[in-house]
C-alpha positions in Angstrom: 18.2 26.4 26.2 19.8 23.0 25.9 17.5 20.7 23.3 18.1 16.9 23.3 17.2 14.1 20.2 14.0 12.5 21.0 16.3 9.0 19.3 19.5 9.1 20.9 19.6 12.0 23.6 22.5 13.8 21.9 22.9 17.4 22.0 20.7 19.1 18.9 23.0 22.1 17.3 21.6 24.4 14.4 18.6 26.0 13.7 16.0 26.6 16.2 13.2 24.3 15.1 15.5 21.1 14.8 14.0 18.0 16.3 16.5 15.8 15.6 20.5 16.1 15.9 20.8 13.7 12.3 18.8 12.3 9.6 19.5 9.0 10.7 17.9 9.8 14.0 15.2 11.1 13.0 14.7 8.1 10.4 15.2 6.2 13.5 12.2 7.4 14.9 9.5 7.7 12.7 10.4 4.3 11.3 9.4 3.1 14.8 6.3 5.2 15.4 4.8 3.7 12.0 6.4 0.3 12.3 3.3 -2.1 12.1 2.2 -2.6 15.4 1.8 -6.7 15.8 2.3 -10.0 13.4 -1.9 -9.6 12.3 -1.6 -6.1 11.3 1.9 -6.8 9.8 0.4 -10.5 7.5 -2.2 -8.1 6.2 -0.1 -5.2 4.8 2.0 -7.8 3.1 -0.9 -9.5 1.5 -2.3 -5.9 0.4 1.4 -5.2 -1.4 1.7 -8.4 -2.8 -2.0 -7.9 -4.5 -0.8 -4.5 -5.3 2.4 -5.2 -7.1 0.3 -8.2 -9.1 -2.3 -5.9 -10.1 0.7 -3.1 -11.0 2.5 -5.9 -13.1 -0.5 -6.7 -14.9 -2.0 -3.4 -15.8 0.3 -1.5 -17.7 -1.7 0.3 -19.5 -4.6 1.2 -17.1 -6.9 -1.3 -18.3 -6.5 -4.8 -19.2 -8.0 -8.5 -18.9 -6.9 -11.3 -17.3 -7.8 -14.5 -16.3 -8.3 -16.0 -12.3 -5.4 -18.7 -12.9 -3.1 -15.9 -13.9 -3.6 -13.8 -10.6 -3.8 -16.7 -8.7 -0.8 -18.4 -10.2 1.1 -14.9 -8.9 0.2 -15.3 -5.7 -2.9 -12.8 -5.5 -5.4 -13.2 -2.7 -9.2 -12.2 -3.3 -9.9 -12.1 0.0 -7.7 -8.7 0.4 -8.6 -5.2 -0.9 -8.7 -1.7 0.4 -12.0 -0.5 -0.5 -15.0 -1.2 -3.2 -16.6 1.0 -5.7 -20.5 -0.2 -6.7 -21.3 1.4 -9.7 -24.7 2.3 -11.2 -25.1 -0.3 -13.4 -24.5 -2.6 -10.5 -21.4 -4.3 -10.9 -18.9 -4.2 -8.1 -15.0 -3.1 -8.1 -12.6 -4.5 -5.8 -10.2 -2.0 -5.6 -6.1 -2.3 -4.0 -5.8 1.6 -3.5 -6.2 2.8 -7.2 -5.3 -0.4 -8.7 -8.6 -2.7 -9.3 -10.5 -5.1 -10.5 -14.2 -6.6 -11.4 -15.0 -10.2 -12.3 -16.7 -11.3 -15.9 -18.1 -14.6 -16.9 -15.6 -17.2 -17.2 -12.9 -17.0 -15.1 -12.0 -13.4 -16.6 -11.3 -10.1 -14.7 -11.0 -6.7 -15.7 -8.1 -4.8 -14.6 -8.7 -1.1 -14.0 -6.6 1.8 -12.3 -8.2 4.8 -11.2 -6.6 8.1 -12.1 -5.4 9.9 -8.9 -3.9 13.3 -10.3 
C-alpha cells in the first residue's frame, strides 16, 4: 500500500504509522491547521501576548506591585484577559492565563501568578 504526505504528496517511506514524509512537512501542516483563522481573531491573540509578556516582565517573583502608568506605559491593554477569578472576600482577578492582576486604591495593581504544577 502506497501512502502519500497529506503537505506535499510525496511518497511516505519508513515505519508504518508515518503521516508525514519530513518534519518540515509535517510542520507545514499543522502550522496551517492552527494558523489564526482571520485579522479579528489574529489582533486579539496579539494583544493577549503582549499583556502576557508585560505581566511576565513585571512579576518575577510571583508577586509584586505596580502602578497603572507603568503597565500602561508598556503597552498593556485592560480591556484583554483570558479569564477572572472572584474570590471570597470579593475582590476580582483579572487573569492572562496564570499571570494576573487585581487593582488597589491609587492607581496600584497587584501582580500575582498562579502556580500551574
Amino acid at each position: 500500500m502506497t501512502r502519500n504526505c497529506p503537505e506535499c504528496g510525496d511518497k511516505i517511506i519508513g515505519r508504518e504509522d508515518k503521516k508525514f514524509c519530513s518534519d518540515a512537512c509535517r510542520n507545514a501542516f499543522n502550522n496551517k491547521i492552527n494558523k489564526d483563522s482571520n485579522n479579528f481573531m489574529r489582533n486579539i491573540n496579539n494583544k493577549l501576548r503582549k499583556n502576557y509578556r508585560i505581566l511576565s516582565e513585571l512579576n518575577v517573583e510571583g508577586k509584586t506591585k505596580t502602578t497603572k502608568s507603568k503597565l500602561t506605559s508598556k503597552g498593556f491593554d485592560f480591556e484583554y484577559f483570558t479569564n477572572l477569578l472572584l474570590t471570597k472576600n470579593g475582590n476580582t482577578y483579572y487573569f492572562v492565563y496564570e499571570q494576573g492582576y487585581m487593582p488597589l486604591e491609587n492607581d496600584y495593581y497587584i501582580l500575582v501568578r498562579k502556580d500551574i504544577s
